[in-house]
Wavefront OBJ file of the C-alpha trace (Angstrom):
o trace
v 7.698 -48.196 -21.444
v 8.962 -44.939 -20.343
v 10.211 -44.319 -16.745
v 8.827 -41.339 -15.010
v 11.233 -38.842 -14.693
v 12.876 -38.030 -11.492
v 11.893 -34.725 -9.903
v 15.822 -33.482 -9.770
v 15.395 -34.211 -13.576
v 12.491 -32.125 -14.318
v 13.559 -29.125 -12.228
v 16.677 -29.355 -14.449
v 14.784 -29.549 -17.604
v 12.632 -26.412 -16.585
v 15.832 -24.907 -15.539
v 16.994 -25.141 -19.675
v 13.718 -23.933 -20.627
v 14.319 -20.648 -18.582
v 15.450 -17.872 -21.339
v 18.885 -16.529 -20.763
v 17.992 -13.037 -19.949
v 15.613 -14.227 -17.018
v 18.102 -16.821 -15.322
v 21.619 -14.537 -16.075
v 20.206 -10.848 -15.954
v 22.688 -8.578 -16.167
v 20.554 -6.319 -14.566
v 20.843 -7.838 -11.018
v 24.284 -7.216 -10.779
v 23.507 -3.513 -9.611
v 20.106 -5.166 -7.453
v 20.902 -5.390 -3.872
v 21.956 -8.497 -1.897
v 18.446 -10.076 -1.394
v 17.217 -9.141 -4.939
v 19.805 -11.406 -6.039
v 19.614 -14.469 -3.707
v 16.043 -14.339 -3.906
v 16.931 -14.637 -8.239
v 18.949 -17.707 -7.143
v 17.027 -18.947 -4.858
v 13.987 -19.221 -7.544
v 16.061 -20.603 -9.892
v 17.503 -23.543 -7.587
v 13.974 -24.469 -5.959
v 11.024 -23.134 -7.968
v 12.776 -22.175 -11.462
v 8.901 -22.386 -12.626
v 7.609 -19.134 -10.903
v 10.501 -17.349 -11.868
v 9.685 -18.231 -15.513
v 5.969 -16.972 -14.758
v 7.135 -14.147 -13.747
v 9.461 -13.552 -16.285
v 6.627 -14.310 -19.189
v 4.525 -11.710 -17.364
v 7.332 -8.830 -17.173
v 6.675 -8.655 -13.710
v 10.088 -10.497 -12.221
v 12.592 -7.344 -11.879
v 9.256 -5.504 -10.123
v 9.167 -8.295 -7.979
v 12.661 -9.010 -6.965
v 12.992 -5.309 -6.182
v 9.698 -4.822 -4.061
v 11.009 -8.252 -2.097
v 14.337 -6.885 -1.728
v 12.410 -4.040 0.372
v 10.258 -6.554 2.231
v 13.790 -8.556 2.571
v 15.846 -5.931 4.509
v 13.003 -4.758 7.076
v 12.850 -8.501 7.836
v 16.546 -8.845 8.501
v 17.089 -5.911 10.517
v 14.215 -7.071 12.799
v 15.972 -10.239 13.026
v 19.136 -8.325 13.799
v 17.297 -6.612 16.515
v 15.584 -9.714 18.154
v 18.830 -11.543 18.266
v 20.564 -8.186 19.837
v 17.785 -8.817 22.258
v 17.881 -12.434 22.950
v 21.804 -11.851 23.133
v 22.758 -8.682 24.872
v 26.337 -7.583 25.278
v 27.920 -6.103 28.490
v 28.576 -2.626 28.393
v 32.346 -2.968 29.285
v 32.997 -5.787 26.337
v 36.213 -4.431 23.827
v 35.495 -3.515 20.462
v 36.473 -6.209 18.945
v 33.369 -8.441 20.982
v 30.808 -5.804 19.865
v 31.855 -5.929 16.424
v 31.593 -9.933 16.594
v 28.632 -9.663 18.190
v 27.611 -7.401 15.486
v 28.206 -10.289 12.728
v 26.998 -13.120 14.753
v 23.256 -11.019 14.663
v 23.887 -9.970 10.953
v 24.551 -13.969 10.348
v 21.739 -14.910 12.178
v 19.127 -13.139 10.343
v 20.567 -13.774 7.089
v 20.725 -17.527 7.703
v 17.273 -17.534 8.981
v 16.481 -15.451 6.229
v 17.389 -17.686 3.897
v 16.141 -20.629 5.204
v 12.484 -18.977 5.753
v 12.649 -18.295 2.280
v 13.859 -21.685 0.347
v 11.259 -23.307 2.520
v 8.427 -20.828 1.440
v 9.505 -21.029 -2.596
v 9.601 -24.852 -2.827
v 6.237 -24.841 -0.752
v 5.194 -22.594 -3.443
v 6.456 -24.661 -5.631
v 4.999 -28.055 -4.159
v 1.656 -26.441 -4.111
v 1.868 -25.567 -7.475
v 2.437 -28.757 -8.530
v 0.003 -29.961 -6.508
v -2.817 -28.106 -8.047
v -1.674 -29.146 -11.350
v -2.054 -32.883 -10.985
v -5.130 -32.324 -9.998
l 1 2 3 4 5 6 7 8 9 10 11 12 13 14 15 16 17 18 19 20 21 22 23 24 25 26 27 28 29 30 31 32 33 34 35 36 37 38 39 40 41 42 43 44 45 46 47 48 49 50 51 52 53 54 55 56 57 58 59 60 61 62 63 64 65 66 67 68 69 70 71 72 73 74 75 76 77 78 79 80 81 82 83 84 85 86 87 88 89 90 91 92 93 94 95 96 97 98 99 100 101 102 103 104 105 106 107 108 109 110 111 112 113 114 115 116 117 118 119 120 121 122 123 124 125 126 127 128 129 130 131 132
């Protein structure tokens, strides 16, 4: 009787079934910083739409209108944690430039987490609809 497979098990086995050129593409290496964490992100969490997207020629397209969509979204961040946060007018430069990281980190982490949550949710509804 065979065992069902684990789900860490098949997202590993769909992760081998990716073709090299989709999950190593040497043309990220020039794509910006969010083209290319969204490329790992897909292939950690939801390796199956980045396959689908690969088949259909559409996944460079996509990673570089997202990396567009990507940077609006963390300078806004930036900006409402420079808001939430402000800085006196008399701090040294040294504060303003940490303050300056501490919003970049912000919206990068919460970046990131926004979007691993929506690709396995994208990736839970998928399979959703297909054991149905």
């Amino acid at each position: 009787m065979k065992q069902p497979q684990s789900q860490e098990t098949a997202l590993q086995e769909l992760q081998l079934e990716i073709p090299l050129e989709a999950s190593m593409m040497m043309v990220l290496e020039p794509m910006g910083y969010w083209s290319r964490t969204l490329h790992g992100l897909m292939y950690e969490t939801n390796p199956q739409m980045m396959l689908s997207l690969h088949q259909s020629g559409t996944l460079i397209s996509y990673l570089n209108d997202q990396e567009e969509v990507l940077i609006d979204k963390a300078r806004k961040l930036e900006k409402e944690y420079r808001i939430q946060n402000p800085l006196d007018r008399e701090v040294t430069h040294l504060a303003r430039a940490a303050w300056n990281n501490h919003a970049k980190s912000f919206a990068a982490e919460t970046l990131l987490d926004s979007l691993s949550q929506q690709i396995r949710a994208l990736r839970e509804e998928n399979q959703g609809t297909a054991v149905h």
